[in-house]
N, CA, C and O atoms as a printed pandas DataFrame, in Angstrom:
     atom_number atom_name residue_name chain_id  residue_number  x_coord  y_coord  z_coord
0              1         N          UNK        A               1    0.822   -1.191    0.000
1              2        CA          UNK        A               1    0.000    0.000    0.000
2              3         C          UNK        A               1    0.865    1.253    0.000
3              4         O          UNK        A               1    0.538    2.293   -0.571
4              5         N          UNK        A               2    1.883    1.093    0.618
5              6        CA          UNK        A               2    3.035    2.308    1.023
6              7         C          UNK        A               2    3.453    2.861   -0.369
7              8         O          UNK        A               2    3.726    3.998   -0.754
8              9         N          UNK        A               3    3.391    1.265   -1.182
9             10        CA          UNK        A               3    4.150    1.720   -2.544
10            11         C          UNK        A               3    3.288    2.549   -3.308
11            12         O          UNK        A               3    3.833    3.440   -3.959
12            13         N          UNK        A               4    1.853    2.422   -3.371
13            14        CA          UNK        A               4    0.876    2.619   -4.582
14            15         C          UNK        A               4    0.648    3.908   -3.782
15            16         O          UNK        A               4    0.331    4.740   -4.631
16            17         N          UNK        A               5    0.650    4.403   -2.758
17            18        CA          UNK        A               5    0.747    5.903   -2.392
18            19         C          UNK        A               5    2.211    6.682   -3.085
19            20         O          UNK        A               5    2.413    7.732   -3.693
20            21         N          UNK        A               6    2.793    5.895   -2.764
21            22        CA          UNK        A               6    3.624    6.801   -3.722
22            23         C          UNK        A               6    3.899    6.906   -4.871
23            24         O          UNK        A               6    4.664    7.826   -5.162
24            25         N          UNK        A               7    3.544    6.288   -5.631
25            26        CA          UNK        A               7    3.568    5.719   -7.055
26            27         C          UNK        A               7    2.621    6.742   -7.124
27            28         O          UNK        A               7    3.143    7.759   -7.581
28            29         N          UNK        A               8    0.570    6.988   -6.656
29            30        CA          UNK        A               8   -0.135    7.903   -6.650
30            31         C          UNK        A               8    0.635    9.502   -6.845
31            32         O          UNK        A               8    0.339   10.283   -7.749
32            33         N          UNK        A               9    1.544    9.727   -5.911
33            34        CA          UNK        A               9    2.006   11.190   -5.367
34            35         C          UNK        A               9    2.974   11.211   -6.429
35            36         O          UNK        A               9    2.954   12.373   -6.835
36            37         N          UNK        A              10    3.698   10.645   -7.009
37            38        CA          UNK        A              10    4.970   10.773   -8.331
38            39         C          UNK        A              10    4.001   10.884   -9.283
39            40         O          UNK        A              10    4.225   11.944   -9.868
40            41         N          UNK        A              11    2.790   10.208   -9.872
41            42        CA          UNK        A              11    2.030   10.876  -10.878
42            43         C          UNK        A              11    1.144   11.803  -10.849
43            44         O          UNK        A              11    0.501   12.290  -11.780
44            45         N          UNK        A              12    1.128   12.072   -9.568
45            46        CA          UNK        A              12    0.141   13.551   -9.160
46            47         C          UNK        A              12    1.465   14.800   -9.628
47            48         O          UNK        A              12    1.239   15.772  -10.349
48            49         N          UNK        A              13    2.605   14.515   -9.114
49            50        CA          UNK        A              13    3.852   15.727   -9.447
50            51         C          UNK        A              13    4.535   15.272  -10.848
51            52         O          UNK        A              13    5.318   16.098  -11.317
52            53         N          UNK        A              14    4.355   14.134  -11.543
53            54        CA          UNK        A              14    4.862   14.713  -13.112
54            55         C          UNK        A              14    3.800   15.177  -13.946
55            56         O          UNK        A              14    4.078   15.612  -15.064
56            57         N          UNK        A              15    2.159   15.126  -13.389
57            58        CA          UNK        A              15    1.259   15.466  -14.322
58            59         C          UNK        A              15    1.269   16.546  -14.436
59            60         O          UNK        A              15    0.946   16.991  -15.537
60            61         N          UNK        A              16    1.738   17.712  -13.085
61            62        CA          UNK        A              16    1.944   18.772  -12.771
62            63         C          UNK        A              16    2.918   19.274  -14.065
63            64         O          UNK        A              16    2.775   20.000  -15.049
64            65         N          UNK        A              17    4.297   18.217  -13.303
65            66        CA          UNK        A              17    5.206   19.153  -14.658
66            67         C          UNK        A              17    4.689   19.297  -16.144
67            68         O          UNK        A              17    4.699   20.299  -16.859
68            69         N          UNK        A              18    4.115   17.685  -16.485
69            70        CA          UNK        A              18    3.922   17.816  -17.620
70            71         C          UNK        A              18    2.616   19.095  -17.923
71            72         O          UNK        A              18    2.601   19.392  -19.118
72            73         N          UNK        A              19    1.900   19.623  -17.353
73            74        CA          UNK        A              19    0.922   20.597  -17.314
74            75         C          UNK        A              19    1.749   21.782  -18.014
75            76         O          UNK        A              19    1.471   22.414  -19.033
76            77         N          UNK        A              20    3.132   21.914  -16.933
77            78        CA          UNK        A              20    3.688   23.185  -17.606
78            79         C          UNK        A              20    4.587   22.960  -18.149
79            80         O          UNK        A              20    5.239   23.971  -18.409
80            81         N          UNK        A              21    5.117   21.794  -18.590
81            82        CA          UNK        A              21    5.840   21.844  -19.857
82            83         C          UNK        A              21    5.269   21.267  -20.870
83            84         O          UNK        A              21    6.216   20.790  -21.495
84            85         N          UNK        A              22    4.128   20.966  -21.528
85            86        CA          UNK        A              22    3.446   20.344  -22.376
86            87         C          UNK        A              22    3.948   21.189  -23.981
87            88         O          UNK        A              22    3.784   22.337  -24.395
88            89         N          UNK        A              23    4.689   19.812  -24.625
89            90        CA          UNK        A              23    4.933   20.517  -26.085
90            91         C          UNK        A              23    3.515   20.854  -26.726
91            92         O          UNK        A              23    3.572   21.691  -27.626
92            93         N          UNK        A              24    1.863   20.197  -26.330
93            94        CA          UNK        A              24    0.974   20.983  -27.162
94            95         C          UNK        A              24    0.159   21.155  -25.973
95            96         O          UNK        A              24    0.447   20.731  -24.854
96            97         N          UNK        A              25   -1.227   22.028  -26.404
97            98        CA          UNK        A              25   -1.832   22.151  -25.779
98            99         C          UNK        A              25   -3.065   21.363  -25.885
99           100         O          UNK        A              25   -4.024   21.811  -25.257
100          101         N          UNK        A              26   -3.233   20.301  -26.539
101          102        CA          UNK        A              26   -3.819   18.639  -26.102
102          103         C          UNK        A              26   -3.480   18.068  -25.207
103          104         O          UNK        A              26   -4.124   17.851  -24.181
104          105         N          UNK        A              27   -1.752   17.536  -25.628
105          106        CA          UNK        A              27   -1.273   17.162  -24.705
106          107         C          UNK        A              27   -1.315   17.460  -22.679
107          108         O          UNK        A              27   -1.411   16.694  -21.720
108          109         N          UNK        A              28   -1.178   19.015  -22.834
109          110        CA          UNK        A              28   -1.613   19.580  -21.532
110          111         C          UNK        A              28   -3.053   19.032  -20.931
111          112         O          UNK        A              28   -3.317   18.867  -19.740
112          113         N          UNK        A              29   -3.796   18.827  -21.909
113          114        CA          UNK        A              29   -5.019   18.739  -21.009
114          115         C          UNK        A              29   -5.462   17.869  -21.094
115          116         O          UNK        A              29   -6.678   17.844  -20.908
116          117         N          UNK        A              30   -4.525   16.226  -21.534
117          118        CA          UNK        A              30   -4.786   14.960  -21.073
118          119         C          UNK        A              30   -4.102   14.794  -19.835
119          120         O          UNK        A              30   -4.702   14.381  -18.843
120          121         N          UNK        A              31   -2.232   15.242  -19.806
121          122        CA          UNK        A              31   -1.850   15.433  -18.838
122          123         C          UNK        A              31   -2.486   16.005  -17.240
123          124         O          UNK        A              31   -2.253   15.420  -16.183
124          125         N          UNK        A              32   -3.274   17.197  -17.363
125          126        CA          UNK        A              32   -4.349   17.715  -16.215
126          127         C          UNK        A              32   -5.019   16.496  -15.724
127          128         O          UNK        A              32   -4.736   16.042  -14.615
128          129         N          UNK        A              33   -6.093   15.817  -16.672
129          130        CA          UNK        A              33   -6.849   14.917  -16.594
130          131         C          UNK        A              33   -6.137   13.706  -15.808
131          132         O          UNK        A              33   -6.731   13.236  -14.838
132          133         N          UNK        A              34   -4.918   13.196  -16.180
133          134        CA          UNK        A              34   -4.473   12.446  -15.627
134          135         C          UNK        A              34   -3.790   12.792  -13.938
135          136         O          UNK        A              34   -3.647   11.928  -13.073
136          137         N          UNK        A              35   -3.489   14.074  -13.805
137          138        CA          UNK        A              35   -2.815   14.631  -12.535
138          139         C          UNK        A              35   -3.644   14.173  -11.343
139          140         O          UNK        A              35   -3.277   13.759  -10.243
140          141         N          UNK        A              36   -5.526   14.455  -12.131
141          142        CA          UNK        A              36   -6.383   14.965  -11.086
142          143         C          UNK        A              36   -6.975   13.882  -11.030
143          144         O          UNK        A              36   -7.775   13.580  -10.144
144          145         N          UNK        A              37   -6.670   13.227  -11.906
145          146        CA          UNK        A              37   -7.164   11.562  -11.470
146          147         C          UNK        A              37   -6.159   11.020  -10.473
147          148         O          UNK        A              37   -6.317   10.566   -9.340
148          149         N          UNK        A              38   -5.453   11.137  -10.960
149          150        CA          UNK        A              38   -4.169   10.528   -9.627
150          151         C          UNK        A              38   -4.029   11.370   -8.268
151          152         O          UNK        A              38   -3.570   10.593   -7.431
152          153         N          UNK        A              39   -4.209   12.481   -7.771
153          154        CA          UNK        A              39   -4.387   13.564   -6.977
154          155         C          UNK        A              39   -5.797   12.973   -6.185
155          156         O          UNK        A              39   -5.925   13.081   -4.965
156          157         N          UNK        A              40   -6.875   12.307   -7.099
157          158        CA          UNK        A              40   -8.111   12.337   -5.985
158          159         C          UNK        A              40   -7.536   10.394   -5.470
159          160         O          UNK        A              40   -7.662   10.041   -4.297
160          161         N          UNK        A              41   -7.048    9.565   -6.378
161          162        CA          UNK        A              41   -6.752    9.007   -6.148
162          163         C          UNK        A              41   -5.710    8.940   -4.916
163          164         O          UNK        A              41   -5.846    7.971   -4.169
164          165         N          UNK        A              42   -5.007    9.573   -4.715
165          166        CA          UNK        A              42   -4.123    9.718   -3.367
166          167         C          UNK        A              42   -4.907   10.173   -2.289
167          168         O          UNK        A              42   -4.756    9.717   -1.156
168          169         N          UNK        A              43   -5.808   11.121   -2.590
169          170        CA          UNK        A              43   -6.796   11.231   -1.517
170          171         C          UNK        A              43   -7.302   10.092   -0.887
171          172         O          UNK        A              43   -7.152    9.789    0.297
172          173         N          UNK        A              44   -8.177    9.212   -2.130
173          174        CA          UNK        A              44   -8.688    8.131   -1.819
174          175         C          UNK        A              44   -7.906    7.180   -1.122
175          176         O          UNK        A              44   -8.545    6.310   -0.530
176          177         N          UNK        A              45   -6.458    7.135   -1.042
177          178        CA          UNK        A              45   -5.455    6.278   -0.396
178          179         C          UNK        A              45   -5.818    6.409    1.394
179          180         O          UNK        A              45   -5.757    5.591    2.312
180          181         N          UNK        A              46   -6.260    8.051    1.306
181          182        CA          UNK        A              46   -5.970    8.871    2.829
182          183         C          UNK        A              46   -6.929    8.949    3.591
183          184         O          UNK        A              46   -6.909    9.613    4.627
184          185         N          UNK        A              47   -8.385    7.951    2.984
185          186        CA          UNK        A              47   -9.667    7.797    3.317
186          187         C          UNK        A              47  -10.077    8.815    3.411
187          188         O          UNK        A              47  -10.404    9.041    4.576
188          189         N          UNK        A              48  -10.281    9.761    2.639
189          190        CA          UNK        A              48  -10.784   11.154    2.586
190          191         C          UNK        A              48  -12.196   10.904    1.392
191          192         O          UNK        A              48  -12.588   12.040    1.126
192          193         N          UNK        A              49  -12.628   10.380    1.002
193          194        CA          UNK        A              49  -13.586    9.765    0.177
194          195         C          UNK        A              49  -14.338   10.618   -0.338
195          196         O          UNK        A              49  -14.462   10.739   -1.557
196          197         N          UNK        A              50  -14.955   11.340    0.537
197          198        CA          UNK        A              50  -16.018   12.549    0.254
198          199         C          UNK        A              50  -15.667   13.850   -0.508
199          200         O          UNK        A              50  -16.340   14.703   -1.087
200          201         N          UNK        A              51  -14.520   13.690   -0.309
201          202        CA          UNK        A              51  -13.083   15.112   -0.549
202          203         C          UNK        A              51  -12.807   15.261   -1.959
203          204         O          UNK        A              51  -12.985   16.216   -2.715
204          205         N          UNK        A              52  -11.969   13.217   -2.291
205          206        CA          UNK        A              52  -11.763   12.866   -3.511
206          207         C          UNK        A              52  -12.550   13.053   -4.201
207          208         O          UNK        A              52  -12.276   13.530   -5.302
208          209         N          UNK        A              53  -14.179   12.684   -3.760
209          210        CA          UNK        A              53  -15.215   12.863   -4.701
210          211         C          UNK        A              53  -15.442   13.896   -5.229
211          212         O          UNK        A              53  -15.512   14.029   -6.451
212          213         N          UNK        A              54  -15.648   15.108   -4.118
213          214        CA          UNK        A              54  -15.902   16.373   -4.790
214          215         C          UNK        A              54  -15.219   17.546   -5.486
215          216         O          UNK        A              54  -15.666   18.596   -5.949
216          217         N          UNK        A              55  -13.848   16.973   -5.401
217          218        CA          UNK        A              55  -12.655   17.198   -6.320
218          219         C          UNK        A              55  -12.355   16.830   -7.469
219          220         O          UNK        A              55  -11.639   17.474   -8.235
220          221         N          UNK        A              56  -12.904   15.690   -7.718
221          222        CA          UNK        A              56  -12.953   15.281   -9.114
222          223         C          UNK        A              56  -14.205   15.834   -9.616
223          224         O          UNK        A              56  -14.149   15.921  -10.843
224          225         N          UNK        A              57  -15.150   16.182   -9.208
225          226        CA          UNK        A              57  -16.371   16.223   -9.862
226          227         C          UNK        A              57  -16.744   17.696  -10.261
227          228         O          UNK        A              57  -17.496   18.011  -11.184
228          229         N          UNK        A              58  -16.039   18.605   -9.340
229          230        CA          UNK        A              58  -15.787   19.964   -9.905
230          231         C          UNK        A              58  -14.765   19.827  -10.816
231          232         O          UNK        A              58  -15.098   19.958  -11.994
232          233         N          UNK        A              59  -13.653   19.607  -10.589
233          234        CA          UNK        A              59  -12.789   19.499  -11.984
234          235         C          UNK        A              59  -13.674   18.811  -13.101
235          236         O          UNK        A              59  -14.168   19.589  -13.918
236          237         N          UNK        A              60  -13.818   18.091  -13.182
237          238        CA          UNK        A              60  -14.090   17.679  -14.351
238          239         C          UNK        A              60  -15.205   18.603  -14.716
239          240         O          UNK        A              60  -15.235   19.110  -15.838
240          241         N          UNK        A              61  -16.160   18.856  -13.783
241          242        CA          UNK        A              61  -17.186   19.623  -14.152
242          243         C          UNK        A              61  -17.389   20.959  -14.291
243          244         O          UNK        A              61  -18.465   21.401  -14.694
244          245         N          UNK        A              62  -16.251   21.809  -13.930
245          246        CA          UNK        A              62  -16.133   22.967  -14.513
246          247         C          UNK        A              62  -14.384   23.325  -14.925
247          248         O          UNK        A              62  -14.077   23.859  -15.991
248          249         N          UNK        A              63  -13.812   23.096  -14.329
249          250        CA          UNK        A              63  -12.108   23.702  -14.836
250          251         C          UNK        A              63  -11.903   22.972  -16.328
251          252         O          UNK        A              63  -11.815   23.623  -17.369
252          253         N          UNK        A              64  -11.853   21.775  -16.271
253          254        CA          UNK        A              64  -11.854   21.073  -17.773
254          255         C          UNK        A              64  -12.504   21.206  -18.704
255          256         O          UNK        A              64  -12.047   20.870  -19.797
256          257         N          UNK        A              65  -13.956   21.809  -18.576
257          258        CA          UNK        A              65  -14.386   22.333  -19.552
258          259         C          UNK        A              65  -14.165   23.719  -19.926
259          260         O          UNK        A              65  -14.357   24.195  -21.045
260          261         N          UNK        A              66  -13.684   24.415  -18.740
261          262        CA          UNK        A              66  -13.072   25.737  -19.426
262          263         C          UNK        A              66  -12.033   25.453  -20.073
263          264         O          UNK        A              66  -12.067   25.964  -21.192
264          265         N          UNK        A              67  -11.001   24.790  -19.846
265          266        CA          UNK        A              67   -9.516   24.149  -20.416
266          267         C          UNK        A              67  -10.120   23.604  -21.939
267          268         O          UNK        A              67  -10.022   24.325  -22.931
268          269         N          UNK        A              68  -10.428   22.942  -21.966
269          270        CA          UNK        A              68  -11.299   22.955  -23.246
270          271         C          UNK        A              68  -11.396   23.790  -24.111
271          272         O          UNK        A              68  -10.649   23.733  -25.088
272          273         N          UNK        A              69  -12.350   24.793  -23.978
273          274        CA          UNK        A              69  -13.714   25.431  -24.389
274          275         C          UNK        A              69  -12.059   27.113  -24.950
275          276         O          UNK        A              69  -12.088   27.793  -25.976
276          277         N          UNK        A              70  -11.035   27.189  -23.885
277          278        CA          UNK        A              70   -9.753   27.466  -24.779
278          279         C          UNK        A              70   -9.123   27.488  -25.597
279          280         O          UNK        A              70   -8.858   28.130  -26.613
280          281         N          UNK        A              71   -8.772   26.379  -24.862
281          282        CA          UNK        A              71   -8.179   25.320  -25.600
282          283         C          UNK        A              71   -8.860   25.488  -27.069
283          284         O          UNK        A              71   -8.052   25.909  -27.897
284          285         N          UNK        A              72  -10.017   25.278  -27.514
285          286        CA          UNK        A              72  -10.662   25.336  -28.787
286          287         C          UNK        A              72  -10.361   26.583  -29.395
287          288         O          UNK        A              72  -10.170   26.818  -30.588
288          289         N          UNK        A              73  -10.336   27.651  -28.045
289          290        CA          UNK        A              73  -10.314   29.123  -29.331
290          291         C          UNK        A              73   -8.807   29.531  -29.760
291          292         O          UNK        A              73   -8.574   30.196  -30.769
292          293         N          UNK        A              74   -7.886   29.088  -28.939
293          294        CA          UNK        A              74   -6.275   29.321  -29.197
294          295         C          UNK        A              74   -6.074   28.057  -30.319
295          296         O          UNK        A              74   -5.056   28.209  -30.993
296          297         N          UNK        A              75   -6.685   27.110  -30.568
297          298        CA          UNK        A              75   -6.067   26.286  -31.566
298          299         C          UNK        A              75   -6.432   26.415  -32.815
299          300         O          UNK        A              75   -7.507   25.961  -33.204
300          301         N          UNK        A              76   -5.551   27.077  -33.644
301          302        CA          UNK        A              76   -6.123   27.708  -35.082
302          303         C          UNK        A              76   -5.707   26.706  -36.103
303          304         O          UNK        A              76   -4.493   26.560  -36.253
304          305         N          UNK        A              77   -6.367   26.126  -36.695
305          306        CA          UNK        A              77   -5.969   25.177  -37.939
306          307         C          UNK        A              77   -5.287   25.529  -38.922
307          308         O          UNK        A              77   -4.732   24.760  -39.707
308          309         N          UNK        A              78   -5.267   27.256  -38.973
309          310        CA          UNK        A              78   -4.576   28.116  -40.246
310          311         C          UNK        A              78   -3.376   28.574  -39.562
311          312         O          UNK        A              78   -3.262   29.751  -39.902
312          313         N          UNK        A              79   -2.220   28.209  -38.615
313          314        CA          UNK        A              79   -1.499   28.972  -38.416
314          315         C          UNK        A              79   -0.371   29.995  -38.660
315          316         O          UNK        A              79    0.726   29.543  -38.987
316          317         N          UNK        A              80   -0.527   31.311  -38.535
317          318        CA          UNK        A              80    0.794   31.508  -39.433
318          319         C          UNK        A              80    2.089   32.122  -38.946
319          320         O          UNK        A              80    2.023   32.747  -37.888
320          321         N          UNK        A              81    3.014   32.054  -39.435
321          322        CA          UNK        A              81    4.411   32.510  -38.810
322          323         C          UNK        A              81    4.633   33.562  -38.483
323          324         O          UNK        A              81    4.817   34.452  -39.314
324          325         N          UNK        A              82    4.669   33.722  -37.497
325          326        CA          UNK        A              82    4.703   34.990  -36.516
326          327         C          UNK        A              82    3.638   35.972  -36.852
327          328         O          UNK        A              82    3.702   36.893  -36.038
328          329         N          UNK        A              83    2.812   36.130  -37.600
329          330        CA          UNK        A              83    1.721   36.838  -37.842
330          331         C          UNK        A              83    2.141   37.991  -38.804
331          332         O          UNK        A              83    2.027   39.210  -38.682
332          333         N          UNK        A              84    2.785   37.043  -40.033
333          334        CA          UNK        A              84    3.318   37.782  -41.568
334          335         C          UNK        A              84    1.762   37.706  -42.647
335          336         O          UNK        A              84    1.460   38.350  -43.651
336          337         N          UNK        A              85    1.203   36.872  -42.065
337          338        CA          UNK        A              85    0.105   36.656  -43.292
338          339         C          UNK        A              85   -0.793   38.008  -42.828
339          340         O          UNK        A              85   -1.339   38.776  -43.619
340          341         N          UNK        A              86   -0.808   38.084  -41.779
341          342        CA          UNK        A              86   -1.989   39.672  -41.530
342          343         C          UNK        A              86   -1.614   40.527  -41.763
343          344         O          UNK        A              86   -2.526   41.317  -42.007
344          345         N          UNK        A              87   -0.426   41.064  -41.888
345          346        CA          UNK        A              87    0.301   42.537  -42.320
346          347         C          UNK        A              87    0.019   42.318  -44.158
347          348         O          UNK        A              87   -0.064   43.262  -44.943
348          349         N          UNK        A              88   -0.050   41.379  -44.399
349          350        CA          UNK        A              88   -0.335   41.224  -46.259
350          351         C          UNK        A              88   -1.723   41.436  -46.180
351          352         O          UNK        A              88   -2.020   42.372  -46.923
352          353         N          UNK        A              89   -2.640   40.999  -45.635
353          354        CA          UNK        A              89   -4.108   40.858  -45.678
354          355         C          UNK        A              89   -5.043   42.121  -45.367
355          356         O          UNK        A              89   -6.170   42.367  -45.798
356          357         N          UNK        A              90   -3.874   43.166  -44.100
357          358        CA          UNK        A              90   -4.112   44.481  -44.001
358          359         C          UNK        A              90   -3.765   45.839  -45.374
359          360         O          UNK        A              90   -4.477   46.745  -45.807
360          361         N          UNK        A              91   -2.244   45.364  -45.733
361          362        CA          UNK        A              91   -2.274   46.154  -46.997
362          363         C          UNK        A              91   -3.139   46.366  -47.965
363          364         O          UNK        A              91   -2.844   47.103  -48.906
């Protein structure tokens, strides 16, 4: 049990890192998903039950869908390099 608590707490702190070092911003917000699964999960180790529950259930039910709902408007399918195509499109 000693082990799978900590095994819990090492993927609660690389989901973290990976949060802020994520090469995309998909990636980031499977990484989240996985932090806060492992985070209520360590709870759940600490018999905190009620805690875990309502920690996951606001996350998921409102922070992740804002992360999302972002997430959607920063990801442009047209991207362009450094923002040379709008100085042509303004001329």
């Amino acid at each position: 049990m000693t082990y799978f608590v900590l095994f819990l707490g090492l993927c609660f702190v690389l989901g973290g890192l990976a949060v802020a070092s994520n090469p995309s911003l998909y990636y980031g917000e499977v990484s989240l998903v996985l932090a806060s699964i492992a985070g209520c999960g360590w709870l759940l180790s600490l018999r905190v039950s009620f805690m875990s529950l309502v920690l996951f259930m606001v996350y998921l039910g409102g922070m992740s869908v804002d992360y999302a709902y972002s997430l959607s408007l920063v990801a442009d399918p047209f991207q362009r390099l450094g923002g040379i195509g709008c100085y042509g499109v303004g001329l």
